[in-house]
C-alpha positions in Angstrom: -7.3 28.4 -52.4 -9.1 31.6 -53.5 -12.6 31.4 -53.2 -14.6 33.3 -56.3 -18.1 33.2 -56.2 -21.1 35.1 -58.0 -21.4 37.6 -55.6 -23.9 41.0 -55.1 -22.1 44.6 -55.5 -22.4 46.6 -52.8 -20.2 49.4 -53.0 -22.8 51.8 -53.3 -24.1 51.0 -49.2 -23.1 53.9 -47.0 -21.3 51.7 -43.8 -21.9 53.9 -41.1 -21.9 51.9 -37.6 -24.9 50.7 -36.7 -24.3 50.0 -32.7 -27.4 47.4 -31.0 -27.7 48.7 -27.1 -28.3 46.3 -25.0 -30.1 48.8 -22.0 -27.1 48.1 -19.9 -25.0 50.4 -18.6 -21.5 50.1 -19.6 -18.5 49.3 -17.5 -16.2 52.1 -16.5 -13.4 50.5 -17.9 -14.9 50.1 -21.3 -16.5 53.6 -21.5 -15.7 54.8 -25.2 -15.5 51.4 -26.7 -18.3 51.9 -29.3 -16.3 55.1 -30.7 -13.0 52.6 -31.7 -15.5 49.4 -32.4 -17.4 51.7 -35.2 -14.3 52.8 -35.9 -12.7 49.4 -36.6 -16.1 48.7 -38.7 -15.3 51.2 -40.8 -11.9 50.8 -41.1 -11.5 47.4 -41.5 -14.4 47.4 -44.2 -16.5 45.0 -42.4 -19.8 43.9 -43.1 -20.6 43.2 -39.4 -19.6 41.9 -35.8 -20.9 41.0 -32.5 -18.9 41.2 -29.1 -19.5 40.1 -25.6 -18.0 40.9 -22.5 -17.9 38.6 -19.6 -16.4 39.3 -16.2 -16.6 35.8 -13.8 -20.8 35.1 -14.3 -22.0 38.5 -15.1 -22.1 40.2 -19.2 -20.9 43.3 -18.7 -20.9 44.4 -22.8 -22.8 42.8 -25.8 -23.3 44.8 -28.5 -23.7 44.4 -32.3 -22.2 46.8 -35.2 -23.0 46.6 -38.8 -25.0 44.8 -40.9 -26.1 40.9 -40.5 -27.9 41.5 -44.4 -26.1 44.5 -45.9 -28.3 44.9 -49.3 -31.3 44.8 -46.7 -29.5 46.9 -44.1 -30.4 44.7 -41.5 -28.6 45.3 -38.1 -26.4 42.7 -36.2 -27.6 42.4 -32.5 -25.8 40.2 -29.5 -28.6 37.9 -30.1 -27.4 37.3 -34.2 -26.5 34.1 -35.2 -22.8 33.5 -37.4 -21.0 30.3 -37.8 -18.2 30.3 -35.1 -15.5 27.7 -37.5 -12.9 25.9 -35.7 -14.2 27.7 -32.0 -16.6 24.8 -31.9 -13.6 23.1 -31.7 -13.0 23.1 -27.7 -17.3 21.9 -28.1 -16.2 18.7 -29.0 -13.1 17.8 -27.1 -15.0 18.5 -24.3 -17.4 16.2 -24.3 -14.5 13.4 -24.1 -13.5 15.1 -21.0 -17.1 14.4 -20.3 -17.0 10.9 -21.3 -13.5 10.2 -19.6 -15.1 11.3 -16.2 -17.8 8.4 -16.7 -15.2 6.0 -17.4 -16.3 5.4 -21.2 -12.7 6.4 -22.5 -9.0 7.7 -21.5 -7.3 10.5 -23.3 -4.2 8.6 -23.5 -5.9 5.4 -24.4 -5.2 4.5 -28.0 -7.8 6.4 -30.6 -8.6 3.5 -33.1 -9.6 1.5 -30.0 -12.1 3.5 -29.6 -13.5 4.1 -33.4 -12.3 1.1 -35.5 -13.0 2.5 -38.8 -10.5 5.0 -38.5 -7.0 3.8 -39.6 -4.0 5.8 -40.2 -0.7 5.3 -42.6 0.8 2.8 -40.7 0.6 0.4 -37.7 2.9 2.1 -36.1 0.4 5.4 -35.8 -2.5 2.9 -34.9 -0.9 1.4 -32.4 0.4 4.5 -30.8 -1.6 7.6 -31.5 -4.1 8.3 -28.6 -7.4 10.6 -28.2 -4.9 13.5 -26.3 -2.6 13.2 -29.7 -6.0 13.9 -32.0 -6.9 16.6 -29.1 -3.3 18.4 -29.3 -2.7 18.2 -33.2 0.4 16.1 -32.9 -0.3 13.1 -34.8 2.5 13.8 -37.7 -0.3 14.6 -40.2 0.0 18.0 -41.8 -3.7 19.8 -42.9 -5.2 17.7 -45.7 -7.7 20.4 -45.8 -8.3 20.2 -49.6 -9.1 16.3 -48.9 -12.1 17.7 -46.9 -12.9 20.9 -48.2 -13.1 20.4 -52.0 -13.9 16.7 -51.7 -17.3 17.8 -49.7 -19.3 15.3 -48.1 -21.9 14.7 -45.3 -21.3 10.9 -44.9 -18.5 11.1 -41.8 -17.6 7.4 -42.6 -16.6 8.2 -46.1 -14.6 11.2 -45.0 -13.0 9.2 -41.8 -11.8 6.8 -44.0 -9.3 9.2 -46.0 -7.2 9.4 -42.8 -5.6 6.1 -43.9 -4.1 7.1 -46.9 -2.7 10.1 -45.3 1.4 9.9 -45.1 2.5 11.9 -42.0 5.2 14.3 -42.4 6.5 14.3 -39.2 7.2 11.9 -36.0 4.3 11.0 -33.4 4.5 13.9 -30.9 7.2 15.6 -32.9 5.7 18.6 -34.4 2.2 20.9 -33.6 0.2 20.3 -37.3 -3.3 21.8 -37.5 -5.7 19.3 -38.5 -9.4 19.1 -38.7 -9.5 14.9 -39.4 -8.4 15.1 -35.7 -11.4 16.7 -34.2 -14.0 14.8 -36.6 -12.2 11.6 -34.6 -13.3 13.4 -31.9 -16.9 13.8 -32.6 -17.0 10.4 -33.9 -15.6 8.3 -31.1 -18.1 10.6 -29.1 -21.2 9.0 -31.0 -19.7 5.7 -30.7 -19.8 5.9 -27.1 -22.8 7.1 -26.4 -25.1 6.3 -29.4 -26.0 9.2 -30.8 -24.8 11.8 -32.8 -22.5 14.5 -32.2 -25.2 17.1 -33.0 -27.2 15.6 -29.9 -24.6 15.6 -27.7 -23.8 19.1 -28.1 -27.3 20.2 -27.9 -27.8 17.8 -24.3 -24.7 18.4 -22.9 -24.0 22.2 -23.6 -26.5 24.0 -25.3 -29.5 23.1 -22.8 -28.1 23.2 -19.9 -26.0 26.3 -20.4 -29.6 28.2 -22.0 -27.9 28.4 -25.5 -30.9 28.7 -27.1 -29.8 30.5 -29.7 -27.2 27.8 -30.8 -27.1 25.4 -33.4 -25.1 22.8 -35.7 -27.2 22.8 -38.8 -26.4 25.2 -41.5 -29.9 24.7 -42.8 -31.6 25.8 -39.4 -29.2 28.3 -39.7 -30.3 29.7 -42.5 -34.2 29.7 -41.7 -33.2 31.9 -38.6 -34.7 35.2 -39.0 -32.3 36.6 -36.9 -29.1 35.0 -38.8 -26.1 36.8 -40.4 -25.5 36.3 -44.1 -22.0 35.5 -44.9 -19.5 37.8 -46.7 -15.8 38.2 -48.1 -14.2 41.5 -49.6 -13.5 41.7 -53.1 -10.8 44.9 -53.3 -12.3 47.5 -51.2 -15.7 46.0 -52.4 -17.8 43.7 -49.4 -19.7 40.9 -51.6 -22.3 38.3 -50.4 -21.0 34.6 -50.2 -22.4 31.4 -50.2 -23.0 29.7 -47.1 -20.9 26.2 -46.9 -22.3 23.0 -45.4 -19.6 21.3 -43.6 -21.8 19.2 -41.4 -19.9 15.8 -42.0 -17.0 17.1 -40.8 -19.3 19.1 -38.3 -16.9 18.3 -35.0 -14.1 20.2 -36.2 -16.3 23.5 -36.7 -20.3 23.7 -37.5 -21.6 24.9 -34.7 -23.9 28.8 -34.8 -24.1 30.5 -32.3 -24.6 34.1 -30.7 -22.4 36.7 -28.8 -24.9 36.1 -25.9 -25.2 32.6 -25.8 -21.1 31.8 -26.4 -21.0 34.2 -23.4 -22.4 31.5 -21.2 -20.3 29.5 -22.7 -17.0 31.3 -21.2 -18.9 31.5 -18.2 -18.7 27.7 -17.4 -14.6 27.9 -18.3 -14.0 30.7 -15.8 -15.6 29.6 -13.4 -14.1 26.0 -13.4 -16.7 23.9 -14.9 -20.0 25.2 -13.6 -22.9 26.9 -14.6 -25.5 28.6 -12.1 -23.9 26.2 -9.8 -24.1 23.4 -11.9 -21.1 21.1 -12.9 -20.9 21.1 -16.7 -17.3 20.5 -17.2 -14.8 18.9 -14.7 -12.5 21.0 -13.0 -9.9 18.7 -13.8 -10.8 18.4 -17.7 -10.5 22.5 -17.6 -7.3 22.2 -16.4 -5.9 20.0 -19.1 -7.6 21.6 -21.8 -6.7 25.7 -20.7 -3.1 24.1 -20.1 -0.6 24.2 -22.3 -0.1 20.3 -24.1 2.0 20.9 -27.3 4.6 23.6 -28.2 3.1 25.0 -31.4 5.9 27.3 -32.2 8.8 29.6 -30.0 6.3 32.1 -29.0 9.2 34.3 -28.5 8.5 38.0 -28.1 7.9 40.0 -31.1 7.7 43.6 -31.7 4.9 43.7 -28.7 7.6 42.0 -25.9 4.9 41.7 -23.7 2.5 39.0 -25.9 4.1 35.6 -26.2 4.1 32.1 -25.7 2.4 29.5 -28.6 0.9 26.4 -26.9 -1.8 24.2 -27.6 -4.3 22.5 -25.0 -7.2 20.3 -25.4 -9.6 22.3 -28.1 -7.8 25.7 -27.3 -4.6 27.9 -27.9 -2.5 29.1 -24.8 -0.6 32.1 -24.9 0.6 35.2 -22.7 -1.5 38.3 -23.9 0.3 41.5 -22.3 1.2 40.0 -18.7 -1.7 37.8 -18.6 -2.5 34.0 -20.0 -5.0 34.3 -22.2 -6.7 30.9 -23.5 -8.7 31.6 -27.1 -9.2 29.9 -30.4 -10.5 31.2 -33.6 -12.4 30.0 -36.4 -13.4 30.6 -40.0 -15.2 29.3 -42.5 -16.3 30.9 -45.6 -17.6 33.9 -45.2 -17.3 34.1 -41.2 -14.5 34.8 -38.8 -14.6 34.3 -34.6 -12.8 34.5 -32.1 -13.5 33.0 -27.7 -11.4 33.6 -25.7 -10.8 33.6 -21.6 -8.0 35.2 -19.1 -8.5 32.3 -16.1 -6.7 34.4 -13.5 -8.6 37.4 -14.1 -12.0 36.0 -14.5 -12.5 37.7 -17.9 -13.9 36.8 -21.6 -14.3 38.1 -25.1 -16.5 36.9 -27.8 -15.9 38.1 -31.4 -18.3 37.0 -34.3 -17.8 38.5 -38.1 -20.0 37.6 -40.7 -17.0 38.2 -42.9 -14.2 36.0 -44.5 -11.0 35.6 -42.7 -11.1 38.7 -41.3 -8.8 40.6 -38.6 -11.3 41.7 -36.9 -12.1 39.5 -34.1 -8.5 39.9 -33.2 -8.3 43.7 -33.2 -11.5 43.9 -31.1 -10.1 41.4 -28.5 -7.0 43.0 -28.3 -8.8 46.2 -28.2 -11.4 44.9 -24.8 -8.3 43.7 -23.5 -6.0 46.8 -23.0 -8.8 48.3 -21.8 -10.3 45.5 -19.3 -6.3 45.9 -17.8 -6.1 49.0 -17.4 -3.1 49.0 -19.8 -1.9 51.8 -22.4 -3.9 50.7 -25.4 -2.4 49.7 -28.4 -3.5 50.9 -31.9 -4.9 47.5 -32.9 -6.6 49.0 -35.6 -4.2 50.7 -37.4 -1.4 48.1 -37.0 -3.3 45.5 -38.8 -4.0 48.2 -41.8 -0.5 48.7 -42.0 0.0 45.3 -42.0 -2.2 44.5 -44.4 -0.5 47.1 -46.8 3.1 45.5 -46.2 1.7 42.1 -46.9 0.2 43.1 -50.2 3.7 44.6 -51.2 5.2 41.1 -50.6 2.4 39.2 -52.1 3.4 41.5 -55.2 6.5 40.1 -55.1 5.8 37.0 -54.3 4.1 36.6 -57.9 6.7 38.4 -59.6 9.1 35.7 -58.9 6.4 32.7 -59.0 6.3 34.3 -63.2 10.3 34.0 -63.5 9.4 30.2 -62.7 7.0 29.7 -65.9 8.8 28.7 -68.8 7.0 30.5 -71.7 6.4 29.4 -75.8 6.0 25.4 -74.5 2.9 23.5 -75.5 1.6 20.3 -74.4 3.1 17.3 -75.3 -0.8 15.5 -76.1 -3.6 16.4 -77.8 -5.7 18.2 -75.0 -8.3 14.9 -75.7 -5.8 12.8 -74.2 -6.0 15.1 -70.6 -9.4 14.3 -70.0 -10.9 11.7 -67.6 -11.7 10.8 -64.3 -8.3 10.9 -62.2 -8.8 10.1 -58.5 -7.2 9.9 -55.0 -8.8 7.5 -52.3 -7.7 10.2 -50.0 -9.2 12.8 -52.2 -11.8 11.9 -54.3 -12.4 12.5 -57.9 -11.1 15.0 -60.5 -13.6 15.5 -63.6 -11.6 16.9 -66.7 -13.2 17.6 -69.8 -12.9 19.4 -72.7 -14.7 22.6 -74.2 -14.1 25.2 -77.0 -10.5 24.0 -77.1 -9.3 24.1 -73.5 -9.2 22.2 -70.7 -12.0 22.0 -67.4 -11.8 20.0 -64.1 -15.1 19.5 -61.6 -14.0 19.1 -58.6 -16.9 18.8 -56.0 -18.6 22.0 -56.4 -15.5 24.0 -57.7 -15.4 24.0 -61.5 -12.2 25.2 -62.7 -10.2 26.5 -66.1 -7.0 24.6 -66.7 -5.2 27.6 -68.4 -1.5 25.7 -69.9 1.3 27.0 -67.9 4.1 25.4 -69.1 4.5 21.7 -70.8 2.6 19.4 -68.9 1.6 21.8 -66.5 -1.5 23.4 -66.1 -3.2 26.3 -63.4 -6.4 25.9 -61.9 -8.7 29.4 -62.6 -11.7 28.9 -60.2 -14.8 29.5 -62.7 -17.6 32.0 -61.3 -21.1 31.5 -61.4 -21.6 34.1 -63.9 -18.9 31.7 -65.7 -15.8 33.6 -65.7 -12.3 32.1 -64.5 -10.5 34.0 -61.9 -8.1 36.3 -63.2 -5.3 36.4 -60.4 -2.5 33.6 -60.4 -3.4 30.2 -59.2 -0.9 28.7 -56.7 -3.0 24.8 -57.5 -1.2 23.3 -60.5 -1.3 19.8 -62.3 0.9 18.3 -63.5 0.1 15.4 -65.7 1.9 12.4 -66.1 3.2 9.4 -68.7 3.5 6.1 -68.7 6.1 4.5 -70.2 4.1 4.0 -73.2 3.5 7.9 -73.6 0.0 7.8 -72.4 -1.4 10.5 -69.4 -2.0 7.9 -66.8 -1.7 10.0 -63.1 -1.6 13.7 -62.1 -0.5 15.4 -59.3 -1.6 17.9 -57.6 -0.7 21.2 -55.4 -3.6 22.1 -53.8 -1.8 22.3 -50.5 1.3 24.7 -50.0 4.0 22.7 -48.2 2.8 19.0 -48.7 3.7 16.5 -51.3 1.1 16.8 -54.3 -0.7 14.0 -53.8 -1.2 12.2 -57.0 -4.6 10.9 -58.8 -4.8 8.2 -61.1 -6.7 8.1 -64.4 -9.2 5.8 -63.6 -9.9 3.5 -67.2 -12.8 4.0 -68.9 -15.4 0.5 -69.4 -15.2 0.0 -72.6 -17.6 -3.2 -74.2 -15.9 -5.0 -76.9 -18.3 -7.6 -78.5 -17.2 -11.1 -78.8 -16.5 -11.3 -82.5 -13.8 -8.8 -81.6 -12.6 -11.0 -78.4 -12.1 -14.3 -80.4 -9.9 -12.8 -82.5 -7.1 -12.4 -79.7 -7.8 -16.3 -78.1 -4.9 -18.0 -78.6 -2.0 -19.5 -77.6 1.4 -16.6 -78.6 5.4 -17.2 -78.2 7.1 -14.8 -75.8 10.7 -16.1 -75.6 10.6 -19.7 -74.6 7.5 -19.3 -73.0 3.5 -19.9 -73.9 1.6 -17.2 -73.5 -2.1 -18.2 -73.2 -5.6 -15.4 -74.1 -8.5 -16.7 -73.4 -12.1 -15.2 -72.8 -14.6 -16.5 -69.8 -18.0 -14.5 -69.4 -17.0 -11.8 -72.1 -13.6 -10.7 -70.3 -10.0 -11.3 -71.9 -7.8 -13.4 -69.3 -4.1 -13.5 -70.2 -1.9 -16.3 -68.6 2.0 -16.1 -68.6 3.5 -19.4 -66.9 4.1 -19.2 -62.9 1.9 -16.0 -62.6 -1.7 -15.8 -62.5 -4.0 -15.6 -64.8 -4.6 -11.9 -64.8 -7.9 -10.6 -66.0 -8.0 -7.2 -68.1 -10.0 -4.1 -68.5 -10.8 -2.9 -72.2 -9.3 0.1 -73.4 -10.7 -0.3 -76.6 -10.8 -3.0 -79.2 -7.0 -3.3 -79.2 -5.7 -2.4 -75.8 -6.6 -3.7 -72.2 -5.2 -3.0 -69.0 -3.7 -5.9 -66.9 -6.7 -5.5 -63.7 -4.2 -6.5 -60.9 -0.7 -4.8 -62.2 -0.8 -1.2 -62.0 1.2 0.2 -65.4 0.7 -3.6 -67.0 -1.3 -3.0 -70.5 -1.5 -5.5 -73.4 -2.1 -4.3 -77.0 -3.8 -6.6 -79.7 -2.0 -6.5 -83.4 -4.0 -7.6 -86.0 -4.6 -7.7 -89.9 -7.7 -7.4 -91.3 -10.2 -9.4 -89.8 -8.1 -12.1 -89.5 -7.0 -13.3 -85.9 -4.3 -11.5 -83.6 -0.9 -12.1 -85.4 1.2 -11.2 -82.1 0.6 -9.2 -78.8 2.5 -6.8 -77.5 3.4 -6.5 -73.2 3.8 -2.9 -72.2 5.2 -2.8 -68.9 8.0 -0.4 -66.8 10.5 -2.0 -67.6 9.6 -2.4 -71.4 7.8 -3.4 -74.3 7.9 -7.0 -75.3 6.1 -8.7 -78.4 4.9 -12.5 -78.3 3.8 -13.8 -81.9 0.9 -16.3 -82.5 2.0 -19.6 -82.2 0.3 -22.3 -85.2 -0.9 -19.3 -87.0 
């Protein structure tokens, strides 16, 4: 989903490299790096980046480039703090491999064992799926990001509980699937086992003893930092501020802050085989599971470089064959902040990229770049391939949309008033959708995101993210809804495309509590003829209960005076007919399969 934000203009700041020394002198394989790293700054329209250089326990590079505050000009150093995403991720499985060397778990024991408030679709997935499945992402569950990411919460319980209503896609072990539910598992069973939170275990078990003192997993700490990176995205050619995003409750999967220095002890611990200033952090055998690969994530055939392939997964990290030599690295983003760690175990080397920009290429230009050089290798024009890139990618977006427009069917309306749209609709793997009316069109609040429903076609209708400033986004919208009918003709679900690929899940609209007074009850009490049965209405504590012979009597939820919702049948409705203020002469039972009418009997 495209992000649009009120955001500062800053076209008019002259981006000229701004390159931190560090006092050290640099290695003779890396001598004219800062020439192509301010280079790639300025190429790559970046607000800022870090990078640090390991070679087995020594840094042999750290350096910072750009801005950390652009309005302010304020200069990244090695020592800056940026969110690092999804490389916390290898954090987290980690301390399992802790925990399994102190006997508190197994990776292949069974995960809900371990945390028995998560549950997934089936019994068949909670009797088989283990902590290495979560680890490798092979449970069958596709991304459900939207779930977490516009349905924003910090309460882990709440959020763990959505895995249940998640329908996998694909066999147990079957297919590689990114997902972050996995690794928020993870953090969980972690502060199961060992009573306290996930943020303390990180900070007792890594960060201290690995003098990461820079680190963090609190965006708010974060943010009082005075040496802390703001977060940015590019608009066009124009670099705009962003907001920062608190993801803390599903922090495991990728909150943790941290520097180009202090991530650099961090690869220290995974080169050397688990040790840190000769202290044991990390099993050797743990390392060896995780930096191996554990799940196929695609061919990994060579492409137009025949020398990079191979696509594997391990515990926390991606395995892959980076010009003759296995290279062990994971990314991360989150808005406004792209990262890349990564390791070569057979030649004792590491590279730490952090951008304080959103979804950016640069971590894996400058990586690629430090690499060629590191091997002695002919370098590769990193740089310019990714512009070109870039430029054949927005050529195929272009036509991308162009045929996405042939798909709208143009001069339909909507089949209801746009009244009839609004409500609360909601997905207990979700959460809640908010639509409203206002100057004749149609909103949605969704978490923070407030969104125009511009009409599309019929029924259909494209989410425009609304700005701060309060303008909906202009480009084409790949989330639609689609609302739909009961079989009485009234909007009663939605469904919607927030994630390319998966089913739309669907959201129901959730009945508004209506209050209908007594006087207007008593009129429906009665006994009515359906058929050859007696149809009984009757009202205990000021709620209509209908009886039909052999079922149950099934209590009802007002609608308004005349219509009430069967409570226990989904798409079951009653509606009152009356006269006057005379009593109910008949009922009418709306239901799939029809509508049927039962008079009063003994008018």
């Amino acid at each position: 989903m495209k992000r649009t934000l009120t955001l500062l203009l800053l076209s008019s700041i002259n981006f000229l490299a701004i390159a931190q020394e560090n006092n050290k002198p640099v290695d003779a394989r890396l001598q004219g790096i800062d020439t192509l790293l301010n280079k790639v700054l300025k190429d790559q329209n970046i607000a800022g980046f870090s990078v640090a250089v390991v070679d087995g326990d020594k840094v042999i590079y750290s350096k910072g480039f750009g801005y950390r505050d652009v309005e302010n000009k304020k200069p990244v150093t090695p020592n800056t703090l940026f969110s690092i995403g999804s490389s916390s991720k290898a954090f987290t499985s980690a301390l399992l491999g802790i925990l399994q060397k102190e006997g508190k778990l197994s990776l292949d024991g069974n995960a809900v064992s371990y945390l028995p408030q998560l549950r997934f679709f089936n019994d068949n997935m909670n009797n088989q799926i283990t902590v290495r499945d979560m680890m490798t992402h092979r449970t069958g569950l596709s991304r459900y990001d939207a779930s977490w990411y516009i349905f924003n919460t910090s309460n882990r319980d709440s959020i763990i509980n959505r895995v249940r209503y998640m329908e996998p896609n694909a066999g147990l072990r079957e297919k590689w699937q990114y997902n972050n539910y996995m690794f928020l598992a993870q953090g969980m069973i972690a502060e199961k086992l060992t009573g306290k939170t996930w943020e303390q275990n990180i900070k007792e078990r890594f960060f201290l003893p690995l003098d990461m003192k820079r680190s963090n997993t609190s965006i708010t700490e974060f943010q009082k930092d005075p040496d802390a990176s703001l977060p940015y995205q590019l608009d066009g050619d124009v670099i705009k501020k962003m907001d920062y995003y608190n993801i803390d409750g599903m922090g495991p999967a990728g909150s943790i802050n941290s520097s180009a220095n202090d991530i650099a002890n961090w690869i220290k611990v995974w080169i050397s085989g688990g040790h840190y200033n000769g202290k044991e952090i990390i099993s050797s055998d743990y390392i060896a599971q995780a930096a191996s690969p554990q799940m196929v994530m695609g061919g990994g055939l060579p492409g137009s470089e025949t020398d990079i392939y191979m696509s594997s997964y391990g515990l926390g990290w991606m395995i892959s064959s980076y010009r003759g030599h296995y290279m062990v690295e994971h990314g991360g983003n989150i808005d406004g902040f792209s990262a890349s760690v990564s390791f070569f175990p057979t030649d004792k080397l590491g590279v730490v990229v952090l951008t304080n920009q959103n979804t950016s290429a640069v971590p894996s230009i400058v990586l690629n770049s430090i690499a060629d050089r590191l091997f002695k290798l002919k370098p590769i024009d990193w740089n310019n391939k990714t512009m070109e890139a870039r430029r054949i990618a927005k050529e195929k977006s272009a036509g991308i949309k162009k045929e996405a427009d042939l798909k709208q069917i143009l001069n339909t309306k909507p089949s209801h008033s746009l009244k009839e749209y609004t409500g609360a609709f909601t997905n207990p793997g979700y959460g809640l959708l908010d639509i409203f009316g206002k100057n004749d069109s149609l909103f949605v609040k969704a978490g923070k995101y407030t969104a125009w429903l511009k009409h599309y076609h019929y029924d259909v209708f494209e989410w425009r993210e609304i700005n701060k400033d309060g303008k909906p986004d202009t480009s084409r919208s790949n989330i639609k809804f689609n609302f739909l009918t009961s079989t009485d003709g009234k909007i009663e679900s939605l469904s919607a495309s927030f994630e390319p690929g998966m089913k739309p899940p669907v959201f129901t609209l959730k009945p508004k509590v209506v209050n209908v007074d007594m006087k207007t009850l008593e009129q429906y009490v009665g006994e009515y003829t359906l058929g050859t049965m007696q149809v009984k209405v009757s009202v205990r504590n000021k709620v209509l209960y209908v009886f039909v012979p052999g079922q149950q009597d099934y209590e009802t939820v007002a609608l308004d005076d005349y219509n009430f919702n069967l409570k226990a049948l989904n798409g079951y409705s009653v509606r009152f007919e009356v006269k006057g203020k005379e009593k109910a002469e008949s009922v009418l039972f709306i239901q799939p399969n029809g509508t049927f009418k039962a008079s009063r009997k003994n008018k």
